[in-house]
NUNUTOR-486409 format. One line per field, with one value per residue (C-alpha): residue in three letters; x, y, z. Coordinates in pm, 1 decimal, always signed. Each point is the difference from the previous one (the first is absolute). Layout:
BEGIN
resn = (ala, ...)
c1 = (X, ...)
c2 = (Y, ...)
c3 = (Z, ...)
//
This chain:
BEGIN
resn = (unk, unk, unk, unk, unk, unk, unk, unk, unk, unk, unk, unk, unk, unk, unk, unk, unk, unk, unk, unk, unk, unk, unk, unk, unk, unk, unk, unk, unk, unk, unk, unk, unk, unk, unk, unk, unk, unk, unk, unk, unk, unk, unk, unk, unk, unk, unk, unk, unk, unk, unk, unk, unk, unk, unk, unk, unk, unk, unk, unk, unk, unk, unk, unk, unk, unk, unk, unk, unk, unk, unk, unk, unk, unk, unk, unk, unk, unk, unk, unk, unk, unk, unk, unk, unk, unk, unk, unk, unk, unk, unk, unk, unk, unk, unk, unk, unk, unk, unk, unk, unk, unk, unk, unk, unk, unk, unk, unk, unk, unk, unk, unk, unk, unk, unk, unk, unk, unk, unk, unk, unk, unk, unk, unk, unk, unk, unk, unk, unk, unk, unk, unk, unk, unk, unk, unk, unk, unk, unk, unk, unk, unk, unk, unk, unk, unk, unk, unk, unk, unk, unk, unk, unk, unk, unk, unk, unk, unk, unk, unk, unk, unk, unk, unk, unk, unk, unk, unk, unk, unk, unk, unk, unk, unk, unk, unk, unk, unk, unk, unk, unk, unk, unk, unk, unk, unk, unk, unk, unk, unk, unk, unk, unk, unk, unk, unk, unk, unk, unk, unk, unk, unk, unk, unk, unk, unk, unk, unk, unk, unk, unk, unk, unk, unk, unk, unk, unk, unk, unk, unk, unk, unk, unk, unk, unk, unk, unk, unk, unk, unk, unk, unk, unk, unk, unk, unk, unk, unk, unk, unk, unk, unk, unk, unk, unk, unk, unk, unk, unk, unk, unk, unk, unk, unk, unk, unk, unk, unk, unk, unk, unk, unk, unk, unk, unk, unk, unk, unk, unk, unk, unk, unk, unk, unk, unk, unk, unk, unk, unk, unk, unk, unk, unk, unk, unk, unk, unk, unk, unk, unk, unk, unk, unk, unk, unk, unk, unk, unk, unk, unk, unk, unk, unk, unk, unk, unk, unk, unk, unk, unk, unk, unk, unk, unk, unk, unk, unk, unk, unk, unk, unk, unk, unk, unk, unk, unk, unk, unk)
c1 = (+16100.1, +112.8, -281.6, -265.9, +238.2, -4.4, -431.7, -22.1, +265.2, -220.8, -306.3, +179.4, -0.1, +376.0, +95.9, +347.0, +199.2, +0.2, +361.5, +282.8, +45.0, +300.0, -101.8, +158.8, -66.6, +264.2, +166.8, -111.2, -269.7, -338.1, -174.1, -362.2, -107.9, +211.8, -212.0, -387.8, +140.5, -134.8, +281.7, +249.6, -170.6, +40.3, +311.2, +49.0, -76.3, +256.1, +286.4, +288.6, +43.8, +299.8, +5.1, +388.8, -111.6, -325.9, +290.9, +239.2, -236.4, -172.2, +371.3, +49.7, -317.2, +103.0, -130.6, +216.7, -299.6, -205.4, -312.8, -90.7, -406.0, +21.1, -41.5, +389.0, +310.8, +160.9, -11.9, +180.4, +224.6, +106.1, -35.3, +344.1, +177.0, -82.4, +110.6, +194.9, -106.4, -342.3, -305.0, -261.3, -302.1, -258.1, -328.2, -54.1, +201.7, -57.7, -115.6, +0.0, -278.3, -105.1, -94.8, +346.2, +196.0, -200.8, +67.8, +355.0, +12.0, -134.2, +187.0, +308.8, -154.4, -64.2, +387.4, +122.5, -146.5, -316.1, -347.7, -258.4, -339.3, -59.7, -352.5, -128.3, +213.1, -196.7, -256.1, -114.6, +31.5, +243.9, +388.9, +194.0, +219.4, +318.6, +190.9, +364.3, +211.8, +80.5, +360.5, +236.5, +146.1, +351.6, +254.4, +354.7, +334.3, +159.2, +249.3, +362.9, +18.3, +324.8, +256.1, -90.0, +156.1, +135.4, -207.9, +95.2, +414.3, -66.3, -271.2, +189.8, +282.2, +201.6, +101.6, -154.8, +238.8, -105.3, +165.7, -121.3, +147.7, +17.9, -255.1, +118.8, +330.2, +43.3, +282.3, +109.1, +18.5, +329.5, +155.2, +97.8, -49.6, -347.2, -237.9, -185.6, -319.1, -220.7, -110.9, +82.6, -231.4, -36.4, -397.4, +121.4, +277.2, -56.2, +232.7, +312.9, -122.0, +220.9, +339.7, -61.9, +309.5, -43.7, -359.0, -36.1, -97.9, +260.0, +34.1, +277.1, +332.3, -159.0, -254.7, +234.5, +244.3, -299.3, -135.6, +352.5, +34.6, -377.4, +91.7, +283.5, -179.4, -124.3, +328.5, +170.7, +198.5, -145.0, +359.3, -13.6, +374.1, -18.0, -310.2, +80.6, -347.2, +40.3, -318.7, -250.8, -377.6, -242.2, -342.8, -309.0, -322.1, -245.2, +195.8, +228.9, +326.3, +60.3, +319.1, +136.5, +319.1, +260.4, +212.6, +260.9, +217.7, +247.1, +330.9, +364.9, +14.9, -354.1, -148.3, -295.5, -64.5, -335.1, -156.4, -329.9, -188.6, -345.8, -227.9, -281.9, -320.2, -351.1, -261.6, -170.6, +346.1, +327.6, +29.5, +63.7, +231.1, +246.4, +30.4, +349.7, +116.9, +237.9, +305.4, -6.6, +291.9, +216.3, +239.1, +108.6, -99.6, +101.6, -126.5, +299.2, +216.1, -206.3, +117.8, -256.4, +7.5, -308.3, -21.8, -166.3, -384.3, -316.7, -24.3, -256.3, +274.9, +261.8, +201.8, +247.6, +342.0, +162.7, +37.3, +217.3, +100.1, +248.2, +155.0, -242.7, -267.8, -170.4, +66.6, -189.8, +84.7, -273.7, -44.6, -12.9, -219.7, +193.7, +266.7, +166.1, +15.6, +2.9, +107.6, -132.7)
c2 = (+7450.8, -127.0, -239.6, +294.4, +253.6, -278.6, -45.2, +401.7, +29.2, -296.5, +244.7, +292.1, +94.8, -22.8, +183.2, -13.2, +362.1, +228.6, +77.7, -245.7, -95.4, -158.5, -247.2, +3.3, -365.6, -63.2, +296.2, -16.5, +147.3, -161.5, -135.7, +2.7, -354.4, +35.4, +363.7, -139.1, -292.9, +69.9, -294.5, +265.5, +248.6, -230.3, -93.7, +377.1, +78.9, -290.9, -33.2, +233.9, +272.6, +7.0, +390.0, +30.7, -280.3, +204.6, +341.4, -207.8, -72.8, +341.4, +117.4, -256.2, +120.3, +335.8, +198.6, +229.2, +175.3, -112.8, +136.4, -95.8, -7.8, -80.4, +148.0, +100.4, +9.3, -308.9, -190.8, +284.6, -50.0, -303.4, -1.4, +209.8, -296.0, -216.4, +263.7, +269.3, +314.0, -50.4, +253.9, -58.3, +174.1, -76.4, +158.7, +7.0, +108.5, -94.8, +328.1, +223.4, +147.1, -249.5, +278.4, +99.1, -291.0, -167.6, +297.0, +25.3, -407.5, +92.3, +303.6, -252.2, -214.8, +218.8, +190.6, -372.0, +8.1, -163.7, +151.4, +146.1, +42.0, +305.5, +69.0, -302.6, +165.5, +329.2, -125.1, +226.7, +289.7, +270.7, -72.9, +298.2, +230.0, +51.8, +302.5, -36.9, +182.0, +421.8, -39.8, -174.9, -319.3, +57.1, -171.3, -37.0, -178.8, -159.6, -135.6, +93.5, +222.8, -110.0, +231.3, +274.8, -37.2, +212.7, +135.3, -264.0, +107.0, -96.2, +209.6, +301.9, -57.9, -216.8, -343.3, -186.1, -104.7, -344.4, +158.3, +69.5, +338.1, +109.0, -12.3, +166.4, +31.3, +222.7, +27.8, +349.3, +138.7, -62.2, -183.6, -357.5, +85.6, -56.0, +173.2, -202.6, +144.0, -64.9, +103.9, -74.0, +27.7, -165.7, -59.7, -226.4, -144.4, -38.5, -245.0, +279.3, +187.2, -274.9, +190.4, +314.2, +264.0, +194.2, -23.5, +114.7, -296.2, -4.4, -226.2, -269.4, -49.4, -301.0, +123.5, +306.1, -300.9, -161.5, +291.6, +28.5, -364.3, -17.4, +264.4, -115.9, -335.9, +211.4, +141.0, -402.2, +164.3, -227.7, +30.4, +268.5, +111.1, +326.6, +150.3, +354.3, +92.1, +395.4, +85.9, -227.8, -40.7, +82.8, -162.7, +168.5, -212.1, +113.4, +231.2, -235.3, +116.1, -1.4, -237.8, +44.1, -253.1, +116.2, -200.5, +181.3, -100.4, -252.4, +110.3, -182.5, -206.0, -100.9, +162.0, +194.6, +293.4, -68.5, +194.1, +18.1, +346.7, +60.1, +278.2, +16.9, -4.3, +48.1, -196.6, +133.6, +24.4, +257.5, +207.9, +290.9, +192.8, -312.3, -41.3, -41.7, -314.1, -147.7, -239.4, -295.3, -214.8, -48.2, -312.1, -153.8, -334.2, -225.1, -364.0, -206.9, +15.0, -25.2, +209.9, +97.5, +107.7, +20.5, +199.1, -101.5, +90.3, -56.1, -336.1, -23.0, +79.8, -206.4, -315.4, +37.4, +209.3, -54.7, -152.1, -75.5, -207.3, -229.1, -413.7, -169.2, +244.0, +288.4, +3.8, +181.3, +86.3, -71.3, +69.2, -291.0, -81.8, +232.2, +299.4, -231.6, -19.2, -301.7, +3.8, -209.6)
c3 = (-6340.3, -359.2, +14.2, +7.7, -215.0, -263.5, +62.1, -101.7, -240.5, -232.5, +28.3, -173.0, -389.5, -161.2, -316.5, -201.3, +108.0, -269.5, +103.8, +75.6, +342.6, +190.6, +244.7, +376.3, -13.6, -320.7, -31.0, -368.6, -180.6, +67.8, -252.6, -0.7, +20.4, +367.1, +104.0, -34.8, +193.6, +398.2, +97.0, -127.2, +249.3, +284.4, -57.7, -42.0, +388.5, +100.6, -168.6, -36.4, -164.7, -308.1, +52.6, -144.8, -298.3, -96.6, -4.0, -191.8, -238.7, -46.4, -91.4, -236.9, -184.3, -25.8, +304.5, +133.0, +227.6, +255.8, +157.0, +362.6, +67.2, +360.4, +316.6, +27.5, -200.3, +169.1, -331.2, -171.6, +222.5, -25.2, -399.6, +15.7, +198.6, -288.9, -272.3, -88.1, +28.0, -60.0, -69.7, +259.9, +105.7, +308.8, -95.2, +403.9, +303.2, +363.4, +186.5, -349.7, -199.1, -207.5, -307.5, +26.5, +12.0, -267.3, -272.1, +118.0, -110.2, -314.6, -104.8, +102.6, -268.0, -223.8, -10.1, -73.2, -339.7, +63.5, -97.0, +204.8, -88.5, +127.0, -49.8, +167.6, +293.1, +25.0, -89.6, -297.9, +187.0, -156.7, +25.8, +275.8, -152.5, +197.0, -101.4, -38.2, +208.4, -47.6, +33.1, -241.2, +164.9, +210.4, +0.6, +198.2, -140.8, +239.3, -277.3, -0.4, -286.3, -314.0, -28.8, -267.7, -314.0, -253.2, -322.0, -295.5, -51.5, -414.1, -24.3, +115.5, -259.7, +271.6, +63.3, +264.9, +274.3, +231.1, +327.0, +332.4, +40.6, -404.2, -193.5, -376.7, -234.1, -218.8, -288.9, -83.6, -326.3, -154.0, +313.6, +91.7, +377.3, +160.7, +237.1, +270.9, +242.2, +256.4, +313.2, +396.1, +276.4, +352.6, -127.4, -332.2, +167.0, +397.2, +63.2, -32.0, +312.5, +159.3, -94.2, +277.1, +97.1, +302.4, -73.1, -384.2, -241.1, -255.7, -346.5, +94.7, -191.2, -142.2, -170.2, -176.3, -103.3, -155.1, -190.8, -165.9, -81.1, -143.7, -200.9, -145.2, -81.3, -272.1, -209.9, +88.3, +275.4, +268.6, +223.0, +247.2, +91.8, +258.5, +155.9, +200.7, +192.5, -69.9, +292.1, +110.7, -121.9, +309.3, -76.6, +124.5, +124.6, -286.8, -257.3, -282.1, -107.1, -359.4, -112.1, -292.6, -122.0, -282.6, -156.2, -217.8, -304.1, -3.4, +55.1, -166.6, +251.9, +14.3, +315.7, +15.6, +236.3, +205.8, +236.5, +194.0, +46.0, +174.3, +41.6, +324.7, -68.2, +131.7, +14.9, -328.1, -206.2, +28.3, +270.1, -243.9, +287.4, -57.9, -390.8, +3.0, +50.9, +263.3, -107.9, +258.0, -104.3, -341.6, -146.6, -251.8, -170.8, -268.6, -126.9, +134.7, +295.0, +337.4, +288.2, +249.4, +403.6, +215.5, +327.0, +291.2, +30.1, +191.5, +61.7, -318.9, -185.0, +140.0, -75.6, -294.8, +58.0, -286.5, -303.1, -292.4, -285.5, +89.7, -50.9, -71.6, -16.7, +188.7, +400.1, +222.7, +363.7, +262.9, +320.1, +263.6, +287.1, +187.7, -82.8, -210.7, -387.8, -171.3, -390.1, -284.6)
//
């Protein structure tokens, strides 16, 4: 069979390609002197084929997209076991329209970047015109949406406050004391539906204790010494209550009162039948002794009892593995 391949490859005409091609032979790029050769033809029909080199290759020159004119895709195919995530195209499909799947390979093609001569594709006839759709494009979040912030607290007059639960300070006229806000709401801050009684979401000790000591970071009175929880603050699912921290003047001995008032809301501001607002708890606080009690919680909330400054340092009571306490 070579014999009389080789007899009728002799009687052909050869030209050099007017466009580089890699040889299955090599797995290089032919030159010419090696494509008018018949030999190279016969040798063509029995050697093997360097499909992966003649891939290799093509990548190395820069092609990132191949086009398949055969009578399947299995080529394509196996061009993505040789590269990453290559863009291939088979201009024909077993059992599919051929029309179809060829312009399908070429719009493929031709949303890579490449160019498409267009008229030589119709043919001179005139181009369709495809109307865009009537309706404006829809679309759906499926995104978590961040937590709302505040409006800008310094553009207001305030100063900003980097707190989960306050969000300005304000300085009164005339005063040495400070005022603290923010809001509270189970839709800002989900994880406090944890701390339940007899089915009503309340705001846990913890949190009260750390509005007072955040705001008496701000006057240097950073030592919270007595925290009475005057009524509790119920939290509602979609309506935030207003908080509101004050910090008094420094008395002789150089505690400040603080206390912690809210107001309910609704979900587009103050729930004007409720302007008045509620005192939650009151203290004192000063900037040095430490003296501070925690109550048992939800179990979000639990872990320290107590704590206190002591020899050598601060100890804190914790609670064991079991009922137990252990101290530290």
């Amino acid at each position: 069979m070579l014999a009389d391949f080789g007899r009728v490859a002799a009687h052909l005409g050869y030209s050099a390609p007017q466009i580089p091609v890699v040889s299955n032979l090599t797995g290089r790029i032919a030159t010419a002197a090696e494509l008018t050769d018949p030999q190279y033809w016969v040798r063509q029909v029995r050697e093997a084929v360097r499909f992966a080199d003649v891939i290799g290759e093509l990548a190395a020159e820069g092609v990132s997209t191949f086009v398949e004119l055969g009578p399947d895709g299995t080529l394509s195919g196996l061009v993505g076991t040789i590269l990453d995530e290559p863009v291939t195209a088979a201009a024909l499909r077993r059992d599919r329209d051929e029309a179809g799947t060829a312009v399908t390979a070429l719009a493929r093609i031709h949303v890579q970047g490449h160019p498409v001569d267009w008229a030589a594709l119709f043919g001179g006839a005139r181009r369709p015109q495809l109307d865009l759709p009537t309706y404006p494009f829809q679309r759906r979040r499926y995104w978590l949406e961040p937590a709302r912030r505040t409006a800008d607290a310094g553009g207001l007059g305030l100063g900003a406050v980097e707190h989960p639960l306050l969000g300005a300070a304000l300085t009164p006229a005339g005063s040495s004391g400070v005022v603290l806000t923010g809001s509270l709401s189970l839709r800002t801050h989900p994880w406090l539906a944890d701390h339940v009684a007899l089915g009503t979401v309340l705001a846990p000790g913890a949190a009260l204790v750390e509005l007072a000591v955040r705001a008496g970071d701000e006057v240097g009175a950073a030592t919270l010494e007595e925290l009475v929880v005057e009524s509790p603050l119920l939290l509602r699912p979609r309506a935030p209550s207003k908080l509101q921290v004050t910090v008094g003047e420094s008395a002789e001995d150089g505690t400040r009162p603080v206390a912690v008032h809210s107001r309910a809301g609704v979900a587009g501001g103050v729930d004007p039948a409720r302007l008045r607002s509620a005192l939650r708890a009151h203290g004192r606080c000063r900037a040095l002794r430490l003296a501070a009690a925690w109550r048992r919680g939800d179990p979000g909330h639990r872990g320290v009892r107590a704590a206190g400054r002591g020899r050598p340092g601060v100890r804190t009571r914790l609670p064991r593995p079991g009922d137990g306490l252990a101290r530290r």
